[in-house]
C-alpha positions as CSV (number, residue, x, y, z in Angstrom):
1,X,122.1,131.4,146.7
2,X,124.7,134.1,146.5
3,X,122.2,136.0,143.7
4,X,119.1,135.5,146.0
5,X,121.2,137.2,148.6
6,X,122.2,140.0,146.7
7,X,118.5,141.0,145.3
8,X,117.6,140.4,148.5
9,X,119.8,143.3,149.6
10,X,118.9,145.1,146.8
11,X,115.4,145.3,147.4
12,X,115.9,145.7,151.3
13,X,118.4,148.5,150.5
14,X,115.4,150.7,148.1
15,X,112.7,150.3,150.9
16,X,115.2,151.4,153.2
17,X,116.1,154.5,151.0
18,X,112.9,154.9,150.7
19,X,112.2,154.9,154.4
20,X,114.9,157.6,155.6
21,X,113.7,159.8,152.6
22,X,110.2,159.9,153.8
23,X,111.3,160.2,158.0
24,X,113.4,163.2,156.5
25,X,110.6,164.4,154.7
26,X,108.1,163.9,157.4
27,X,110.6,166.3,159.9
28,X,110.9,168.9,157.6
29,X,107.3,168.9,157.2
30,X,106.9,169.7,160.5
31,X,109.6,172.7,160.6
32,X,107.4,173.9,157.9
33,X,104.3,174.0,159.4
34,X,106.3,175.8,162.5
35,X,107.5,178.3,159.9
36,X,104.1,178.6,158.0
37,X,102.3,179.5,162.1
38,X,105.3,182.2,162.7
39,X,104.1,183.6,159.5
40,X,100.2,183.6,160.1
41,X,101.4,185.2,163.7
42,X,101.6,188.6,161.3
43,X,98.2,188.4,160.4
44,X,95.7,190.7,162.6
45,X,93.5,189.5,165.7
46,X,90.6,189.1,162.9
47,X,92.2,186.1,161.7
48,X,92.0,183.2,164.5
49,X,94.7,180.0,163.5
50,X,93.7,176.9,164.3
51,X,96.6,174.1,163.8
52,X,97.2,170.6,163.5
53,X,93.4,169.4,163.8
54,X,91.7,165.7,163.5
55,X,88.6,165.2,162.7
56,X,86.9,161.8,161.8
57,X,83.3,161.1,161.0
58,X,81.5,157.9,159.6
59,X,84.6,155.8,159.8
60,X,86.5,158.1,157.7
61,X,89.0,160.9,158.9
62,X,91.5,164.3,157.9
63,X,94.1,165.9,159.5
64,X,94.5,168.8,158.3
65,X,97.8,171.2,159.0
66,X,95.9,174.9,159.7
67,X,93.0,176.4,159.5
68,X,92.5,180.5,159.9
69,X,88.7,181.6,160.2
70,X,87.7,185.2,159.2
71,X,85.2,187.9,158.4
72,X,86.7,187.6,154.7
73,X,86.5,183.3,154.3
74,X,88.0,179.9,156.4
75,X,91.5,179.4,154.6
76,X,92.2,175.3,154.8
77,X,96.6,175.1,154.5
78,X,98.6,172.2,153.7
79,X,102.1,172.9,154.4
80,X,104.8,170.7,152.7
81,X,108.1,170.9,153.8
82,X,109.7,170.1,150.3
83,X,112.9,172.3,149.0
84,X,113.9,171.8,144.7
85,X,111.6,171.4,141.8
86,X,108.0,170.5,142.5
87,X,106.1,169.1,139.4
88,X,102.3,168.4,138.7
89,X,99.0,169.0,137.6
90,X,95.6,169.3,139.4
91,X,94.5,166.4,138.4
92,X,97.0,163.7,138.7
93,X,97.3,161.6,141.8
94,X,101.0,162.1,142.0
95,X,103.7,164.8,141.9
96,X,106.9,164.9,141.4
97,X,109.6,166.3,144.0
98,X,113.0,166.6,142.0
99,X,116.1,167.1,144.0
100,X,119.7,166.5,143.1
101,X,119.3,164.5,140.6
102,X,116.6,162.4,142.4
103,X,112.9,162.1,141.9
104,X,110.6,161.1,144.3
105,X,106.5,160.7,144.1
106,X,103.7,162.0,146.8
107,X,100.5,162.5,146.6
108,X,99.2,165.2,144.8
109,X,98.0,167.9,147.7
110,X,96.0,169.9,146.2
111,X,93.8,166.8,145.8
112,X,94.7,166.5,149.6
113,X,93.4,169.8,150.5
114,X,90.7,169.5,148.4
115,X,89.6,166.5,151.0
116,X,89.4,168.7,154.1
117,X,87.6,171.7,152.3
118,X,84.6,169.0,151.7
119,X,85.2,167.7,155.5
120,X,84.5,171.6,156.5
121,X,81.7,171.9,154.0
122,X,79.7,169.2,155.9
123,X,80.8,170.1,159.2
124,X,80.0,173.7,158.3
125,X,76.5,173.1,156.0
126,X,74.9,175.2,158.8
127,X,76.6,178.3,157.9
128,X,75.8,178.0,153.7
129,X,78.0,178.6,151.0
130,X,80.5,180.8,153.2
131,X,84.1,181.1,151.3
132,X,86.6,178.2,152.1
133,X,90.1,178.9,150.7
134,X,92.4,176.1,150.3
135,X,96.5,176.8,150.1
136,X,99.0,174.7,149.6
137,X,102.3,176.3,150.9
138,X,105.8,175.2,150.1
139,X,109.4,176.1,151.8
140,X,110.6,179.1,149.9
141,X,113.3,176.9,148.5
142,X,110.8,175.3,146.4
143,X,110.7,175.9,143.0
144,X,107.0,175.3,142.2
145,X,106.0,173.9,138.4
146,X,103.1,173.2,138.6
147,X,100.1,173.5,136.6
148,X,96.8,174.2,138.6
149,X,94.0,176.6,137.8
150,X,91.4,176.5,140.6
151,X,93.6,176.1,143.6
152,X,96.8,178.5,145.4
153,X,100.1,176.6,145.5
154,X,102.7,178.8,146.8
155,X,105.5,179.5,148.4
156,X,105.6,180.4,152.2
157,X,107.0,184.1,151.4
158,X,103.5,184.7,149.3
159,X,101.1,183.4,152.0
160,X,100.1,186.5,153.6
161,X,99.7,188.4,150.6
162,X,97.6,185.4,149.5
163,X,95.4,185.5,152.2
164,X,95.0,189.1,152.8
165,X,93.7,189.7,148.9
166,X,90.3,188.6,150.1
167,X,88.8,191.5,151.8
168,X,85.4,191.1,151.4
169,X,83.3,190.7,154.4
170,X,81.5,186.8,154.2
171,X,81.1,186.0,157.8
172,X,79.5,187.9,160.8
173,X,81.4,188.2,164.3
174,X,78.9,186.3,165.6
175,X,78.9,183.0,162.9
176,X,82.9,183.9,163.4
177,X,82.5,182.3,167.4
178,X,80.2,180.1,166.8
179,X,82.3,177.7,164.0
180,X,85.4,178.2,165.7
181,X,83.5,176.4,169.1
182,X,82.2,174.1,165.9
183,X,85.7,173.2,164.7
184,X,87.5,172.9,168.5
185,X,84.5,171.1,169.8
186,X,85.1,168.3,166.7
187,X,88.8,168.0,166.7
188,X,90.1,164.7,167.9
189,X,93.0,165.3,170.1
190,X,93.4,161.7,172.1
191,X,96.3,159.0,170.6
192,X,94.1,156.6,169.6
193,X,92.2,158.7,166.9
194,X,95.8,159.8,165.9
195,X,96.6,156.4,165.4
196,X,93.2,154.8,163.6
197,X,93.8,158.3,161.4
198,X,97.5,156.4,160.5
199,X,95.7,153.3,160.0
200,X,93.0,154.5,157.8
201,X,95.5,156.8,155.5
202,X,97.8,153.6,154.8
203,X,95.0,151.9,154.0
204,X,93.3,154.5,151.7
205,X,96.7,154.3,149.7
206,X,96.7,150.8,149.8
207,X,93.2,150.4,148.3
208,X,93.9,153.2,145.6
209,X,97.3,151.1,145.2
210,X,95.4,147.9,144.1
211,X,93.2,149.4,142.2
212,X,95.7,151.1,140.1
213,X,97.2,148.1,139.6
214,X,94.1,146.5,137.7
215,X,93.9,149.6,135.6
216,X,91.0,151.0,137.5
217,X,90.1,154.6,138.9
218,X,90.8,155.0,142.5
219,X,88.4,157.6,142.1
220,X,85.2,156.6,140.1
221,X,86.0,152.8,139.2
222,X,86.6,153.2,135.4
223,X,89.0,151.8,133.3
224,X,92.3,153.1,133.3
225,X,93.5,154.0,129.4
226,X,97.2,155.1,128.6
227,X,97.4,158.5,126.5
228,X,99.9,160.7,125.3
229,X,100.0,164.5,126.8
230,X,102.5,166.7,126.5
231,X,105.0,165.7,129.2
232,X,105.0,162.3,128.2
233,X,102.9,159.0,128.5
234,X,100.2,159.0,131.5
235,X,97.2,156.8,132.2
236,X,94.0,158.5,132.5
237,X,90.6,157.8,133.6
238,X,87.8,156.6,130.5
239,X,85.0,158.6,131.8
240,X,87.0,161.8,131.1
241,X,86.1,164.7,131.4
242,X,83.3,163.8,134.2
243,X,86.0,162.5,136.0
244,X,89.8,164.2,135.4
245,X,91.8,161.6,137.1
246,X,95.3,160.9,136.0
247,X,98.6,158.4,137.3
248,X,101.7,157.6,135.7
């Protein structure tokens, strides 16, 4: 009885660990996202910042942390409100956030972003193939090592500069009005679309969870085969390279 009692505690004592981390992480996140809207305040009145949207559609739904349309693109930001070493690659599901000795997974948000760029793109498919930037922006205590290619994963301190090196005109003044009404007029801003967009998250993860657990692709169905790369063992998906997913 007394061992029962003690794994007991043991495991109760992890998911409570577990718990505080991600409350603390979740607070922070939001001081982030404050930080990351003083910093977008710099910007000029051509850039209009749109924050904290919902938006659901067929029974699916993304919140997504800012969006800034204008004349130069629509730039989609994720804001995390992680401080020490951030590790990862574009491809696998999970990063690593290493602090004090302690590492902790979450999911991988460039992949994240990457889901509320394609939301936009069918909202927006009126509009064509008009520029859509996603950034992922971390606290300048971040030490970012990460290895993506196609995406911007920065730190707060860089995100004006980021933003500001597209200066090509892609969008008229009047397209400009007319997506901003777009994007307002969809955003879900009652509790109980805040709360089915809770609901459907945890089960999204759960789903991939189970799947991962029968060594198949969250993202394709495929078999799930353990390689070798270069920072270690890794299981990756077997229809590589059409599709690039990765898990540890």
């Amino acid at each position: 009885m007394g061992l029962i009692v003690l794994i007991l505690f043991i495991i109760g004592f992890f998911y409570m660990r577990k718990a505080i981390h991600q409350a603390k992480i979740n607070a922070k996140g939001k001081v982030s996202e404050g930080l990351s809207y003083l910093k977008m305040l710099r910007l000029s009145d051509e850039y209009i910042i749109i924050n904290d949207l919902l938006f659901s559609d067929g029974g699916h739904s993304t919140q997504i942390d800012h969006i800034i349309i204008s004349p130069y693109g629509i730039f989609v930001i994720e804001t995390k409100g992680y401080k020490g070493w951030i590790l990862g690659s574009e491809d696998s599901e999970y990063w690593i956030h290493s602090l004090y000795n302690s590492k902790y997974q979450f999911y991988n948000p460039v992949r994240q972003n990457d889901g509320h760029v394609r939301f936009l793109r069918r909202l927006l498919k009126d509009y064509g193939d008009i520029p859509i930037i996603p950034i992922v922006v971390f606290n300048n205590s971040a030490t970012i090592k990460v290895n993506v290619f196609n995406h911007w994963v920065i730190n707060r301190r860089n995100l004006l500069d980021t933003i500001r090196q597209y200066d090509t005109i892609a969008i008229s003044d009047n397209d400009i009005d007319s997506i901003v009404k777009l994007i307002q007029d969809n955003t879900k801003t009652d509790s109980t679309s805040k709360k089915q967009h809770i609901k459907y998250t945890k089960e999204q993860h759960n789903q991939a969870e189970i799947r991962r657990r029968n060594n198949i692709c969250p993202n394709c169905g495929g078999q799930l085969v353990k390689r070798n790369g270069k920072y270690g063992s890794f299981y990756g998906c077997s229809n590589y390279p059409k599709c690039k997913y990765t898990t540890r």
